[in-house]
mmCIF file as gemmi writes it, N, C-alpha and C atoms, coordinates in Angstrom:
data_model
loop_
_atom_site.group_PDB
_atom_site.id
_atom_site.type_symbol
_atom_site.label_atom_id
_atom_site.label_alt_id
_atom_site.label_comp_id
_atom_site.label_asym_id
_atom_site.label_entity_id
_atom_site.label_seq_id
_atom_site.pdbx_PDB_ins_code
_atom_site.Cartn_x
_atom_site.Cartn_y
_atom_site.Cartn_z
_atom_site.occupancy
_atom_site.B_iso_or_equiv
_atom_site.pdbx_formal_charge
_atom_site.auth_seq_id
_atom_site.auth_asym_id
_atom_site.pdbx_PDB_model_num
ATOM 1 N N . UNK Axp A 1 ? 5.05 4.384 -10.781 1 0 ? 1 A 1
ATOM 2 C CA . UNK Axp A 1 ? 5.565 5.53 -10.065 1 0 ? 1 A 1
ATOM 3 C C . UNK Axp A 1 ? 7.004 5.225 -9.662 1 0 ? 1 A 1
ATOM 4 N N . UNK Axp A 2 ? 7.629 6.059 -9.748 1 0 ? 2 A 1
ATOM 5 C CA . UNK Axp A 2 ? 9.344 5.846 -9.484 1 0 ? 2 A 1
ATOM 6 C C . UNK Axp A 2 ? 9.609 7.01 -8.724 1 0 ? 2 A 1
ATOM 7 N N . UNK Axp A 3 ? 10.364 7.07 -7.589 1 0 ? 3 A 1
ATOM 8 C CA . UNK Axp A 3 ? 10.691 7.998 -6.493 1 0 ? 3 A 1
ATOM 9 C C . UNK Axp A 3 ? 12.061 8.369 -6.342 1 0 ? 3 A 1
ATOM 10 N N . UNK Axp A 4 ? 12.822 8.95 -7.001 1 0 ? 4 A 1
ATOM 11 C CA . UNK Axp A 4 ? 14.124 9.401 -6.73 1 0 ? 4 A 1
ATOM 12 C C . UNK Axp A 4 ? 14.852 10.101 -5.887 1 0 ? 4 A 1
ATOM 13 N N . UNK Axp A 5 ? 15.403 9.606 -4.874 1 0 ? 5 A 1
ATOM 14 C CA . UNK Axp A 5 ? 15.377 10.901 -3.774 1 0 ? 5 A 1
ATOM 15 C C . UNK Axp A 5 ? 17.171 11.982 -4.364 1 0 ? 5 A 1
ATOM 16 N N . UNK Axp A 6 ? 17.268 12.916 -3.781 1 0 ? 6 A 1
ATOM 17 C CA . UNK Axp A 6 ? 18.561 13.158 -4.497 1 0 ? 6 A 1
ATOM 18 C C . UNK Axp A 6 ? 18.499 14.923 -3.142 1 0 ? 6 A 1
ATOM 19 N N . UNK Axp A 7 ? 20.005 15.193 -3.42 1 0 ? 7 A 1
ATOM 20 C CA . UNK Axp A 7 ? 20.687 16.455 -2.697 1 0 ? 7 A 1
ATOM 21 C C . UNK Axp A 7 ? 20.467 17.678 -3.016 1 0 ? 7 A 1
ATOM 22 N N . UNK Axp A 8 ? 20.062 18.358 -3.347 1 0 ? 8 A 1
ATOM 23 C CA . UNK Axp A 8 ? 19.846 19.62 -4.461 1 0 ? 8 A 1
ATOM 24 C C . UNK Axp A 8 ? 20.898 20.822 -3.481 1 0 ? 8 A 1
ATOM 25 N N . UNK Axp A 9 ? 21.468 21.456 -4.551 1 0 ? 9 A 1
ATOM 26 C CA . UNK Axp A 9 ? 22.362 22.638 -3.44 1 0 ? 9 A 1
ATOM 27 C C . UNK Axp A 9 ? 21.671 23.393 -3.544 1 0 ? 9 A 1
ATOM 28 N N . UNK Axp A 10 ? 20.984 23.731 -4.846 1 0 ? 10 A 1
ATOM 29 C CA . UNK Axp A 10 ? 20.055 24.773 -4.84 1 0 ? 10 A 1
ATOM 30 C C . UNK Axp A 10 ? 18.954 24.275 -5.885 1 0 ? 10 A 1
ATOM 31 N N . UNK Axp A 11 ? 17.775 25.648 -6.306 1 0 ? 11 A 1
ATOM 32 C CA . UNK Axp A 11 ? 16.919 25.596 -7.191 1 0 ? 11 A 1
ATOM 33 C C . UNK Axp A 11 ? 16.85 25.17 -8.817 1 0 ? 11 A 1
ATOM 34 N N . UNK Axp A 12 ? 18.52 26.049 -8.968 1 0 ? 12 A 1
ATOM 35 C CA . UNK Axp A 12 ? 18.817 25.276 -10.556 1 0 ? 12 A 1
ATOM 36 C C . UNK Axp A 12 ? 18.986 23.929 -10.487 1 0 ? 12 A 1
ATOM 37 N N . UNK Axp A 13 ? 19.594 23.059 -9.519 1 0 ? 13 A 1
ATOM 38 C CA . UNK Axp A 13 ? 19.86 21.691 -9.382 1 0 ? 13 A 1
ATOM 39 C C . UNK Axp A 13 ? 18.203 21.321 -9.672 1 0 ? 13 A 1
ATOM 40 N N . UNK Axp A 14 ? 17.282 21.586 -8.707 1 0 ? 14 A 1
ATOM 41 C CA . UNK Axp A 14 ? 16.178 21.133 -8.721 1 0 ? 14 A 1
ATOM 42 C C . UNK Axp A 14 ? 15.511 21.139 -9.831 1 0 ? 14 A 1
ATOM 43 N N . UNK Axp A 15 ? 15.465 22.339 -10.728 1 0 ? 15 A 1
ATOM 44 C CA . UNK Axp A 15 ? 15.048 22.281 -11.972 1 0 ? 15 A 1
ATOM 45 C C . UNK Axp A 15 ? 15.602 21.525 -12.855 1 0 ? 15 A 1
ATOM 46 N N . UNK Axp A 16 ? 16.906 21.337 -12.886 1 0 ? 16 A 1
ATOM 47 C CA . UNK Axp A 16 ? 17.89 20.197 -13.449 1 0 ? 16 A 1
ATOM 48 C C . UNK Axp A 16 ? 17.159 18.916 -13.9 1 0 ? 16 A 1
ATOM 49 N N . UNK Axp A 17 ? 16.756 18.845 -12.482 1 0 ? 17 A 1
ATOM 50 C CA . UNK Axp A 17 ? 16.221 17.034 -12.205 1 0 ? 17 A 1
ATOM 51 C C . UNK Axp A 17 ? 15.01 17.001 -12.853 1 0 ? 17 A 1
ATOM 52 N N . UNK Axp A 18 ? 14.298 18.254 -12.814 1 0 ? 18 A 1
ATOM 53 C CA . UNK Axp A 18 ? 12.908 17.81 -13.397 1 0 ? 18 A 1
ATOM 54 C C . UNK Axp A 18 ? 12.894 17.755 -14.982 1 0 ? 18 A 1
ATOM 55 N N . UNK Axp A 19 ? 14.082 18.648 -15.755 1 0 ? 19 A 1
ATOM 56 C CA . UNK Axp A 19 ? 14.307 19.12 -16.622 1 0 ? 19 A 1
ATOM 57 C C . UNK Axp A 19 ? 14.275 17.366 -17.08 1 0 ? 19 A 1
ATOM 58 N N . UNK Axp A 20 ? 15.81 16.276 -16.543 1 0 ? 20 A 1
ATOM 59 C CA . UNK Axp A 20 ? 15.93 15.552 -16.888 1 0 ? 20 A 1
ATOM 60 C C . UNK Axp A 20 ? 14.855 14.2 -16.824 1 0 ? 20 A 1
ATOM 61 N N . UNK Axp A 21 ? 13.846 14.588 -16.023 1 0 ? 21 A 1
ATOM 62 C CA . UNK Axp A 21 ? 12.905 13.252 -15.756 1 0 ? 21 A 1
ATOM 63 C C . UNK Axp A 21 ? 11.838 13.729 -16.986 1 0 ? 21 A 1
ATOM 64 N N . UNK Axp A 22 ? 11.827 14.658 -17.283 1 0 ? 22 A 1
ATOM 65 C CA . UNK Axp A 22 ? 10.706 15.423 -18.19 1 0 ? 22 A 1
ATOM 66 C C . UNK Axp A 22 ? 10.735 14.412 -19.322 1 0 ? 22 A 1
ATOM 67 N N . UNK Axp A 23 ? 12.352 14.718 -19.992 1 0 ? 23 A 1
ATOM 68 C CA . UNK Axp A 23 ? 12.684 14.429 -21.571 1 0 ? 23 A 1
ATOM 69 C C . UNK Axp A 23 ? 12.777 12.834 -21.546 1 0 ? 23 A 1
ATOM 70 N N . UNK Axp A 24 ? 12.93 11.882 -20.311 1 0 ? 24 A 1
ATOM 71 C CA . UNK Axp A 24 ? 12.655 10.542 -20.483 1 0 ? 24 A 1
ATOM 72 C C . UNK Axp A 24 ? 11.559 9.878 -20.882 1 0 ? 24 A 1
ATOM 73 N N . UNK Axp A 25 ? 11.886 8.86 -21.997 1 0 ? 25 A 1
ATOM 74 C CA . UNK Axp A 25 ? 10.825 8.419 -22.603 1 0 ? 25 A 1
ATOM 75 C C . UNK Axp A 25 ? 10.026 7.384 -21.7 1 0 ? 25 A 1
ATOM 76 N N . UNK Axp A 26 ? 8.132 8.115 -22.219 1 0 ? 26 A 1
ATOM 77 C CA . UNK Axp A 26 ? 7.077 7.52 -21.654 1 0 ? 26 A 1
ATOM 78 C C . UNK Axp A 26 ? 7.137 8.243 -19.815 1 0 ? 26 A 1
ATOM 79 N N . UNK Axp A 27 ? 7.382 9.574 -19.999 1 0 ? 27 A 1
ATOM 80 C CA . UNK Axp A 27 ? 7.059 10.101 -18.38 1 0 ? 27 A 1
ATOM 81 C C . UNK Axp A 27 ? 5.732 10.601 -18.949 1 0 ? 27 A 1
ATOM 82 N N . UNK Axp A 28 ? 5.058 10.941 -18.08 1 0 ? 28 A 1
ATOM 83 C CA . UNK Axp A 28 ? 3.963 11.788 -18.496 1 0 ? 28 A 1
ATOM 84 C C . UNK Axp A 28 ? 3.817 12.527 -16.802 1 0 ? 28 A 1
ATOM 85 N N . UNK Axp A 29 ? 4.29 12.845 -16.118 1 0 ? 29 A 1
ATOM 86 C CA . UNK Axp A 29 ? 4.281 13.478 -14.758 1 0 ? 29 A 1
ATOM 87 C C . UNK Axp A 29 ? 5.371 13.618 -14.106 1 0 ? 29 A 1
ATOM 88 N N . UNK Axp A 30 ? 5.376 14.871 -13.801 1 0 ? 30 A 1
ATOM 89 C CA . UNK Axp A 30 ? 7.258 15.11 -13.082 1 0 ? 30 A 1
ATOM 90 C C . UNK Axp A 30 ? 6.586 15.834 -11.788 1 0 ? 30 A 1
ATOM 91 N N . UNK Axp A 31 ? 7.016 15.481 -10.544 1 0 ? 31 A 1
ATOM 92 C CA . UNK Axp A 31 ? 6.508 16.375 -9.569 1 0 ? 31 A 1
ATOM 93 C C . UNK Axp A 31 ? 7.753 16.284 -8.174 1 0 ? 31 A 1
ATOM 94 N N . UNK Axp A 32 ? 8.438 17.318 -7.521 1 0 ? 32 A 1
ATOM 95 C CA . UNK Axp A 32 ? 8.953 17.366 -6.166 1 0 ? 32 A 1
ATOM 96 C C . UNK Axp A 32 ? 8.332 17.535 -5.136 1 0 ? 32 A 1
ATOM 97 N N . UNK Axp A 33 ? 8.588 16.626 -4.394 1 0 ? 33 A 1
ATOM 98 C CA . UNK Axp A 33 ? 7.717 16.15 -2.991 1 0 ? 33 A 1
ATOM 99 C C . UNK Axp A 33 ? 8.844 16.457 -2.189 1 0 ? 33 A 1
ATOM 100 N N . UNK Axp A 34 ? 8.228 16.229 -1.101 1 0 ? 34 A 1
ATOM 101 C CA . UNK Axp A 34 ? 9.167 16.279 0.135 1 0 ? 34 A 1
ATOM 102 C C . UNK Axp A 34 ? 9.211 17.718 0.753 1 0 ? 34 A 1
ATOM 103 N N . UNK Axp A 35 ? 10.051 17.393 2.372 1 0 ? 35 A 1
ATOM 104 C CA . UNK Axp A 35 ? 10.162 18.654 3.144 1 0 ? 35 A 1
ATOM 105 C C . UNK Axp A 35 ? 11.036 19.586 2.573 1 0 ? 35 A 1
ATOM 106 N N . UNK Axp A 36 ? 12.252 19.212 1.778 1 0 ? 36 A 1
ATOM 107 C CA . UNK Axp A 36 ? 13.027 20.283 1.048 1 0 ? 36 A 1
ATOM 108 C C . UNK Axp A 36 ? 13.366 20.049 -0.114 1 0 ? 36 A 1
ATOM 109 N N . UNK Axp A 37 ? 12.062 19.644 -0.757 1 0 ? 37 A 1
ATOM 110 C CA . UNK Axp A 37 ? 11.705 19.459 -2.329 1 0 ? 37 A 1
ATOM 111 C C . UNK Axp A 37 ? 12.709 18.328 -3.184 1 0 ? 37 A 1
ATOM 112 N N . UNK Axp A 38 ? 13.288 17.272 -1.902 1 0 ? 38 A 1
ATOM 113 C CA . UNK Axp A 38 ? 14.633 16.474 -2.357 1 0 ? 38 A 1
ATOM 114 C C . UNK Axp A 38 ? 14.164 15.136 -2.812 1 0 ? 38 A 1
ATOM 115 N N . UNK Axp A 39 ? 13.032 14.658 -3.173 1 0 ? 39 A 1
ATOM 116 C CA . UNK Axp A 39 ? 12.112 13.914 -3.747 1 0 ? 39 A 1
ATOM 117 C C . UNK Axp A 39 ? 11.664 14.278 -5.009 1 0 ? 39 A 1
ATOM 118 N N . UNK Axp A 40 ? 12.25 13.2 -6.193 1 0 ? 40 A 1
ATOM 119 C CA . UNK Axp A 40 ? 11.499 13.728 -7.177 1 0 ? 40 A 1
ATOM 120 C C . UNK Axp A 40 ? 10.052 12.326 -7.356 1 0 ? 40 A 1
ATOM 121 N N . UNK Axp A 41 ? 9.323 12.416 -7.711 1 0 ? 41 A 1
ATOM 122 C CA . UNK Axp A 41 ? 8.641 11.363 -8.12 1 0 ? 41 A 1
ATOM 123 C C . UNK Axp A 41 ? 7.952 11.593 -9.605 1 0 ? 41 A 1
ATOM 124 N N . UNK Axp A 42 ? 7.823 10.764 -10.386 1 0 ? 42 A 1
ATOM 125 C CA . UNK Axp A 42 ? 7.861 10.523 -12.163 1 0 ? 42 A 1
ATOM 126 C C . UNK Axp A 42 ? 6.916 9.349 -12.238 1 0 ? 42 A 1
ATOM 127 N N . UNK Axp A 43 ? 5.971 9.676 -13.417 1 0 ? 43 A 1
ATOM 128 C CA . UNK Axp A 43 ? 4.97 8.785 -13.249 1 0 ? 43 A 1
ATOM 129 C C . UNK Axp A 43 ? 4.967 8.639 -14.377 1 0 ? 43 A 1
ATOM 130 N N . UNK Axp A 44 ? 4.98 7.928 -15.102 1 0 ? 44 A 1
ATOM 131 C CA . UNK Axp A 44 ? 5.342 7.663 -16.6 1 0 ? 44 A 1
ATOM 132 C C . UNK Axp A 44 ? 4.517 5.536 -16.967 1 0 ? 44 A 1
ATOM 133 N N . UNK Axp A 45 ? 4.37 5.469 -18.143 1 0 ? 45 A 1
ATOM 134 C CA . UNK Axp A 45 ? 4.374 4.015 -18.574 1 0 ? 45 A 1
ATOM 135 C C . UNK Axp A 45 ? 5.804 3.996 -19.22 1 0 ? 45 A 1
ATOM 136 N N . UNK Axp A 46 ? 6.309 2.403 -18.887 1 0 ? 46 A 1
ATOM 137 C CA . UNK Axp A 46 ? 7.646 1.872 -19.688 1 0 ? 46 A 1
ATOM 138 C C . UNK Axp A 46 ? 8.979 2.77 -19.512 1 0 ? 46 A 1
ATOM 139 N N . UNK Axp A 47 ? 8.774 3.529 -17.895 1 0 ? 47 A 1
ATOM 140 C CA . UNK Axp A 47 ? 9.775 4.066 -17.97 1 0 ? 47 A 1
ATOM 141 C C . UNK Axp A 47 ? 11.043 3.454 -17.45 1 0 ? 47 A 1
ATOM 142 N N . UNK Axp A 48 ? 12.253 3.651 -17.673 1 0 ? 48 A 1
ATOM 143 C CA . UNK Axp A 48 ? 13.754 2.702 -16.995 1 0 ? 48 A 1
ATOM 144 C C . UNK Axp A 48 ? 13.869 3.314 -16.135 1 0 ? 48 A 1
ATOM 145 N N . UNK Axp A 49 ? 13.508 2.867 -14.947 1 0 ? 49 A 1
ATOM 146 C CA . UNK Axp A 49 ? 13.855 3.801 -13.567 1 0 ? 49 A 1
ATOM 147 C C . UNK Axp A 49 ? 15.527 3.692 -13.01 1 0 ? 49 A 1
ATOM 148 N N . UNK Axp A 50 ? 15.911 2.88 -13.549 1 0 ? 50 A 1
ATOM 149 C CA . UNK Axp A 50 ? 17.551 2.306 -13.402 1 0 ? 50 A 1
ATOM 150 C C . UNK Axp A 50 ? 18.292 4.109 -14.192 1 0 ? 50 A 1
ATOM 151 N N . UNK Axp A 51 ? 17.936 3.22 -15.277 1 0 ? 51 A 1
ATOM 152 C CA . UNK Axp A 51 ? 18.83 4.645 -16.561 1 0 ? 51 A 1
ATOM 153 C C . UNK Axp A 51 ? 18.165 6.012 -16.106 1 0 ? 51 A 1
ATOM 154 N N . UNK Axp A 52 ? 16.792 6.091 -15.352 1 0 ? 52 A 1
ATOM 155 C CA . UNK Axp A 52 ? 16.158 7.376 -15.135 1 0 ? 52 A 1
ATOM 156 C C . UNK Axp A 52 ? 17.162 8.256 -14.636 1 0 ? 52 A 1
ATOM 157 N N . UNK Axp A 53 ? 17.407 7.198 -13.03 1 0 ? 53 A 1
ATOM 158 C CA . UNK Axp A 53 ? 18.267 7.785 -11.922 1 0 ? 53 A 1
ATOM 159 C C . UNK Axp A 53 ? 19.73 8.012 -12.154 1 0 ? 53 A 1
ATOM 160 N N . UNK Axp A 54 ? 20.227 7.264 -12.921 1 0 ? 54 A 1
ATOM 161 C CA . UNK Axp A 54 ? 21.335 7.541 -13.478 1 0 ? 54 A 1
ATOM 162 C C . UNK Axp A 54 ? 21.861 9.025 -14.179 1 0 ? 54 A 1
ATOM 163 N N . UNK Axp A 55 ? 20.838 8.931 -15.36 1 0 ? 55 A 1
ATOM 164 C CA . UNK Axp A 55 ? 20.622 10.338 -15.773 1 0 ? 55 A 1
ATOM 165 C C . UNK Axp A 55 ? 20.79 11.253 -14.866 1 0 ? 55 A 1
ATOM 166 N N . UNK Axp A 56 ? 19.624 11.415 -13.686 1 0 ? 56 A 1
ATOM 167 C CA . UNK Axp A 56 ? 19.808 12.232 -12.894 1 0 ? 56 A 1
ATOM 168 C C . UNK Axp A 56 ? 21.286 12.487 -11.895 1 0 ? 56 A 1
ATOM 169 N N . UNK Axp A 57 ? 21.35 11.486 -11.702 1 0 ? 57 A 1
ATOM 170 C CA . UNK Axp A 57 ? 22.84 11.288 -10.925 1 0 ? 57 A 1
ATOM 171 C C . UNK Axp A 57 ? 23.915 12.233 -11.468 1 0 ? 57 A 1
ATOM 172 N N . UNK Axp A 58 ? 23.623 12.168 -13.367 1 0 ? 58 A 1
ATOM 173 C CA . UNK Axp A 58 ? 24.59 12.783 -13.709 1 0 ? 58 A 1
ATOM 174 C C . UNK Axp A 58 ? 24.485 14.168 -13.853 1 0 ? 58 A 1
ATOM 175 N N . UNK Axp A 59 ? 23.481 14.366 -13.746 1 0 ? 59 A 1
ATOM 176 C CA . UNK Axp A 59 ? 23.024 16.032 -13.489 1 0 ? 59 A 1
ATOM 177 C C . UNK Axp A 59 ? 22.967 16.752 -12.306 1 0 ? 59 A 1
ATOM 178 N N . UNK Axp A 60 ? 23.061 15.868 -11.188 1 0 ? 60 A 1
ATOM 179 C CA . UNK Axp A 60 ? 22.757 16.971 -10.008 1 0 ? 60 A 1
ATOM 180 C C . UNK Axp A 60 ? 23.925 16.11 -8.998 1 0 ? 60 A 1
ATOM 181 N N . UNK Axp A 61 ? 24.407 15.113 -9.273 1 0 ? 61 A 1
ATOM 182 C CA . UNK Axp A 61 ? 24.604 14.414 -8.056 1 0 ? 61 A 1
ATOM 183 C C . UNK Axp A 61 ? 24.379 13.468 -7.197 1 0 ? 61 A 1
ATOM 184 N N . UNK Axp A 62 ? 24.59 12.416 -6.692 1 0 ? 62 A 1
ATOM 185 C CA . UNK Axp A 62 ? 23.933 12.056 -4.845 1 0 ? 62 A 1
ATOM 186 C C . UNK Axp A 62 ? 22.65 12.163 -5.145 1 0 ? 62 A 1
ATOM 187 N N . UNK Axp A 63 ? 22.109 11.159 -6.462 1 0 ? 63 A 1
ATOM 188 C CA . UNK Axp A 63 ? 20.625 10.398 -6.587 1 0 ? 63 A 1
ATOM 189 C C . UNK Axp A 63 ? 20.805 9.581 -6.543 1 0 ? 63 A 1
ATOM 190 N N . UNK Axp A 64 ? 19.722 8.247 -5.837 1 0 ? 64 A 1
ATOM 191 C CA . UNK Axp A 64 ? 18.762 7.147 -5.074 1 0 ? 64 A 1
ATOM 192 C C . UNK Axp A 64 ? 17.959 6.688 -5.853 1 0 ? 64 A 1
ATOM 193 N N . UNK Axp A 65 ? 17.795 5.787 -6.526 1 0 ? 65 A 1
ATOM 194 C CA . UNK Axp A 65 ? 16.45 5.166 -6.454 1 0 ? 65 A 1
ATOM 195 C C . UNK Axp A 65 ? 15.654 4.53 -5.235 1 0 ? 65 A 1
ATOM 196 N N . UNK Axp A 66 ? 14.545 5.561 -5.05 1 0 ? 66 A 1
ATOM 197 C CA . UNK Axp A 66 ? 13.657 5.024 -3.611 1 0 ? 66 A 1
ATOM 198 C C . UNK Axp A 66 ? 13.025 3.843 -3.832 1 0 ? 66 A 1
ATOM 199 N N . UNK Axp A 67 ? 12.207 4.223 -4.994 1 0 ? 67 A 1
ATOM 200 C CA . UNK Axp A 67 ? 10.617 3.569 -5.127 1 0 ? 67 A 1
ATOM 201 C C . UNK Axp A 67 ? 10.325 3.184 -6.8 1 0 ? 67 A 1
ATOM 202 N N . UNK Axp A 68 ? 10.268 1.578 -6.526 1 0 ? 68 A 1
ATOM 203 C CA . UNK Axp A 68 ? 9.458 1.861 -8.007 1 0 ? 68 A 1
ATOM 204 C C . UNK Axp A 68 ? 7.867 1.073 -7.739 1 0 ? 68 A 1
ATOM 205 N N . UNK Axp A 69 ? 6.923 1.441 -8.069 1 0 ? 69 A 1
ATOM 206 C CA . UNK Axp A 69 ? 5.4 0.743 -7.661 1 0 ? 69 A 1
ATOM 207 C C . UNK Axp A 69 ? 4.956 1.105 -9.407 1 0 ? 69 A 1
ATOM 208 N N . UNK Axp A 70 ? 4.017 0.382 -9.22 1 0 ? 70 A 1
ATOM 209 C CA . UNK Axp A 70 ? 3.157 0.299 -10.501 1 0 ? 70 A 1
ATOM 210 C C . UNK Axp A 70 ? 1.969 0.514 -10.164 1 0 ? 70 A 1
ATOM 211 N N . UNK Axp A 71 ? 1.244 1.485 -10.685 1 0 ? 71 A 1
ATOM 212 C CA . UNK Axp A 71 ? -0.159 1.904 -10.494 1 0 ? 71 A 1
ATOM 213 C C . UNK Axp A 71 ? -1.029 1.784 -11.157 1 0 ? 71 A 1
């Protein structure tokens, strides 16, 4: 499980992020958590949570890597 936290200005941003955690190889789960949906969390095998967040960074902005756990 990998937890990305990130800024969203709005809804397209948010879809952005999921758009981009989607097409990374070995996700198999994209879901936004949190009080103002600014949590993404991605549940994937063999995924690069480094290059994940990056990606995202470059799509929306002011992304974090929170969390990485193995389940």
């Amino acid at each position: 499980m990998i937890v990305i936290s990130f800024k969203p200005k709005c809804g397209k941003c948010r879809t952005k992020a999921m758009m981009v955690a989607a097409k990374a190889l070995g996700v198999t789960s994209v879901e936004l958590q949190g009080e103002n949906k600014n949590y993404l969390v991605v549940i994937g095998d063999g995924v690069d949570a480094a290059a994940l967040t990056s990606s995202v960074r470059k799509k929306v902005k002011h992304a974090a890597l929170e969390l990485v756990k193995e389940l």
